[in-house]
C-alpha positions as CSV (number, residue, x, y, z in Angstrom):
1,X,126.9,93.6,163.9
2,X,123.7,92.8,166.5
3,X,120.6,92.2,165.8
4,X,118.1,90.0,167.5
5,X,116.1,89.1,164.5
6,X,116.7,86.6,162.0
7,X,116.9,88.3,157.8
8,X,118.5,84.9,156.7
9,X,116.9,83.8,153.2
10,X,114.9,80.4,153.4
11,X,115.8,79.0,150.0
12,X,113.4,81.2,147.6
13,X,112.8,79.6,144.6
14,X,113.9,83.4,143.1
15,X,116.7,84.7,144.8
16,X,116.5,88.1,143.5
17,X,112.6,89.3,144.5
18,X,113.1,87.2,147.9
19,X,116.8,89.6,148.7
20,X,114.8,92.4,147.9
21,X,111.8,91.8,150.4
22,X,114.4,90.5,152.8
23,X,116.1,93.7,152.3
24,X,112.9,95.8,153.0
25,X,111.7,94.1,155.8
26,X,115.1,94.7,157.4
27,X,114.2,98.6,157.1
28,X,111.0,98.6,158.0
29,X,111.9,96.4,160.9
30,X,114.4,98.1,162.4
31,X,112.5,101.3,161.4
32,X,115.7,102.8,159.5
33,X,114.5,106.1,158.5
34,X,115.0,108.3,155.4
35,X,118.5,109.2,155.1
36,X,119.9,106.2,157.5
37,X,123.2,104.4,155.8
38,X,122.7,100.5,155.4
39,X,125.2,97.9,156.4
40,X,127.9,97.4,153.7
41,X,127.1,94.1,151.5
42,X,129.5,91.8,153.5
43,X,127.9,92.8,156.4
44,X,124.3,92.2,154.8
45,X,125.3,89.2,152.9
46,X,126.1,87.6,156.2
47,X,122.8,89.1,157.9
48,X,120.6,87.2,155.3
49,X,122.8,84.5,154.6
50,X,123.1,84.7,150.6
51,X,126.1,86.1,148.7
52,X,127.0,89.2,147.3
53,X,126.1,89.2,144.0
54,X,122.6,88.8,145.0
55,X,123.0,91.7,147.7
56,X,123.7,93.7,145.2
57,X,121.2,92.9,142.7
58,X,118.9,93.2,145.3
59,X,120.5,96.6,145.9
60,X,120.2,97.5,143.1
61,X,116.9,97.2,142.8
62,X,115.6,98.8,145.1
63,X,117.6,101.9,143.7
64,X,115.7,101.6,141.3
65,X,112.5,101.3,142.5
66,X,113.5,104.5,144.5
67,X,113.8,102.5,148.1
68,X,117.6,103.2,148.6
69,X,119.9,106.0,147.2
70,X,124.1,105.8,146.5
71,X,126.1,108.0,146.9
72,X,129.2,107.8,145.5
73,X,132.6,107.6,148.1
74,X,129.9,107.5,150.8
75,X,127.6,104.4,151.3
76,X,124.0,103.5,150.1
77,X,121.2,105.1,151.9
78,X,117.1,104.9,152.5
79,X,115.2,107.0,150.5
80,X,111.8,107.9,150.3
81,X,110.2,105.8,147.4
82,X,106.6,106.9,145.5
83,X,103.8,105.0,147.3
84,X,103.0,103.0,144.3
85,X,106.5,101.9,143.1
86,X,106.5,99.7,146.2
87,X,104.1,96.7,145.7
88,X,102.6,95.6,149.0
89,X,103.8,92.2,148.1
90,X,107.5,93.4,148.3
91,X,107.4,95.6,151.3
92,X,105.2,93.6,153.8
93,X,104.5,96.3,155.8
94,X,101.7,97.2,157.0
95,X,99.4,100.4,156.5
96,X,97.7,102.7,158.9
97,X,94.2,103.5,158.1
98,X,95.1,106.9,156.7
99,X,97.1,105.5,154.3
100,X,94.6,103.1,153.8
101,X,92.5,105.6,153.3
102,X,94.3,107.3,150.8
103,X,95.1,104.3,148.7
104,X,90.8,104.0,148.7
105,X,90.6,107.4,147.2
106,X,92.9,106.5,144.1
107,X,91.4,103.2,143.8
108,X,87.6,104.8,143.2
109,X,89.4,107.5,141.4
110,X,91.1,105.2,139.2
111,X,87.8,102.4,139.0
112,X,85.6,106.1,137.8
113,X,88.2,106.8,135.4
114,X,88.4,103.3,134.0
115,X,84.5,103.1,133.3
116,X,84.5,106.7,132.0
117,X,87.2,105.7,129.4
118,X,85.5,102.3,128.4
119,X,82.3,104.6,127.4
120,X,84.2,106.6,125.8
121,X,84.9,103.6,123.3
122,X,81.9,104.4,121.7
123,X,80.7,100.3,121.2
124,X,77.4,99.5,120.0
125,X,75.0,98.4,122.6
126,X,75.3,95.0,121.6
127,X,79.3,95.0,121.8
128,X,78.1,96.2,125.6
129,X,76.0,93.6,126.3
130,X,78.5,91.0,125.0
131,X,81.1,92.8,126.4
132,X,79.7,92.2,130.2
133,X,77.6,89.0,129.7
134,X,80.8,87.1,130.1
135,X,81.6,88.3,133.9
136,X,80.9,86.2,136.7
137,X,79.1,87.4,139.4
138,X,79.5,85.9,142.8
139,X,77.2,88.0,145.2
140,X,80.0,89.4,147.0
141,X,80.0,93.6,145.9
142,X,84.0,93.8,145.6
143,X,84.4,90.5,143.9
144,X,81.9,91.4,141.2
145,X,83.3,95.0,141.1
146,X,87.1,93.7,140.3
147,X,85.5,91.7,137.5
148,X,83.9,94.1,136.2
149,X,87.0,96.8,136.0
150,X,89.6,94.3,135.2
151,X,87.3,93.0,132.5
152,X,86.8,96.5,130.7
153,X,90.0,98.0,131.5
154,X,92.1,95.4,129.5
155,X,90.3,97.1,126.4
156,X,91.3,100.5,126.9
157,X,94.0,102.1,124.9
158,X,96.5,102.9,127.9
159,X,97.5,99.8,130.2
160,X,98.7,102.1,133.1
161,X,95.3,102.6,134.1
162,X,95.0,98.9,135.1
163,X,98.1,98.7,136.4
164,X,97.8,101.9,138.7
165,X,94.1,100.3,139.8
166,X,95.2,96.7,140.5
167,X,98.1,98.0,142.7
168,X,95.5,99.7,144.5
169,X,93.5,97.4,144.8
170,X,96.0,94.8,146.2
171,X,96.8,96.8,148.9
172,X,93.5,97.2,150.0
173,X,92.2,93.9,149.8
174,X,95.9,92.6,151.4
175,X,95.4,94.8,154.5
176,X,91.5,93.5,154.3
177,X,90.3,97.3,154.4
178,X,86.8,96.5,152.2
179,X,85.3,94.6,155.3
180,X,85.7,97.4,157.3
181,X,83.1,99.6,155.0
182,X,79.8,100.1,155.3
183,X,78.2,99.1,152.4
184,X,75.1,99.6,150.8
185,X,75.3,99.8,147.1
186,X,74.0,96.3,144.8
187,X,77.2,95.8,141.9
188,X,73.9,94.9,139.3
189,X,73.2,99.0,139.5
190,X,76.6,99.9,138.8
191,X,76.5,97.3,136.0
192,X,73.0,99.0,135.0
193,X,74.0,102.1,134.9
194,X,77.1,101.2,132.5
195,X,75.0,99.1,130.5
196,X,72.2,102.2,130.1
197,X,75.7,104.7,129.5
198,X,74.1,106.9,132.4
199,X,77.1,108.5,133.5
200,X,75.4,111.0,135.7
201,X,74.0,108.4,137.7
202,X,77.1,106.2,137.5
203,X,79.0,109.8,138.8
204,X,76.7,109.5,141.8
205,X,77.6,106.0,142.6
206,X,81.1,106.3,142.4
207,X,80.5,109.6,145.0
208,X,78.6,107.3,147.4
209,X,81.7,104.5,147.1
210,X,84.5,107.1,148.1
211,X,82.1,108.6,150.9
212,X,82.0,105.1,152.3
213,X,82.1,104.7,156.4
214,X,84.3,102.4,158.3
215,X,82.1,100.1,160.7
216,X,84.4,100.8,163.5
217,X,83.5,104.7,162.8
């Protein structure tokens, strides 16, 4: 089996999650597409130096994260995974600006959603106030914007929302994609807005965040 690059495993401290980036890194890298057969697990056990038992947990895995498919008397194949079952921190790869792009869309989507919802709680104006007096802003928009969703999505009733919004926002801020916007929105009139329950306003906001320019446009 030849290949010029080196998948060998530099003792992880977890075995399992390293295997599995290993093991997507070795697609991506030698740009295996959908439908390609991998190596069997000897073969990849000696490609990344570990041993079989972890191949296969890693294997399996990714099966079930939707990265690799079996078939049964035929091999194990790529497959096409969901966007978001792949955390950026697994797959390493990196993103084109389209994809980029998209990932933005859901990110505001999900950040409008998230602020909708926590009105929607119906808290006294006082529970608001105390509510957001505990954030700490920093000066920097997307800093003080985290804080602020994190902080009032870990009181909704559904979890998935934060979940769906952090992955998001991981991506982006991995693959640096806030610096390239234009901005020029202040966080405090977001936090006014939410503080005041103007929701038409906030509505507006949120449009003028997903209709953000890149600087290099």
């Amino acid at each position: 089996m030849k290949s010029s690059r080196n998948y060998k495993v530099q003792t992880p401290p977890k075995m399992y999650q390293q295997v599995i980036t290993q093991l997507v890194e070795y697609i991506e890298s030698e740009q295996l597409p959908e439908g390609s057969k991998i190596h069997t697990e000897r073969d990849l056990s000696e490609l990344l130096g570990v041993s079989r038992p972890s191949i296969r947990e890693g294997i399996r895995g990714l099966k079930l994260l939707g990265y690799l498919d079996s078939r049964q008397g035929e091999g194990t194949f790529v497959s096409n995974p969901p966007p978001f079952l792949i955390p950026s921190e697994l797959s390493k790869q990196r993103l084109d600006r389209v994809s980029l792009q998209n990932y933005y869309e859901v990110f505001i989507m999900c950040s409008k959603q998230i602020v909708t919802l926590s009105l929607s709680l119906d808290l006294s104006n006082k529970e608001l106030n105390e509510s957001t007096s505990i954030i700490k802003h920093t000066d920097d928009f997307w800093s003080d914007f985290r804080n602020w969703i994190e902080h009032i999505a870990i009181h909704l009733n559904n979890p998935f929302f934060l979940s769906l919004w952090k992955n998001n926002y991981d991506v982006l801020e991995e693959h640096d994609y806030f610096s390239t916007l234009k901005l020029n929105l202040q966080f405090n009139v977001f936090l006014e807005c939410y503080l005041e329950r103007n929701e038409p306003r906030l509505n507006e906001l949120f449009q003028k965040l997903s209709e953000l320019d890149s600087i290099n446009s």
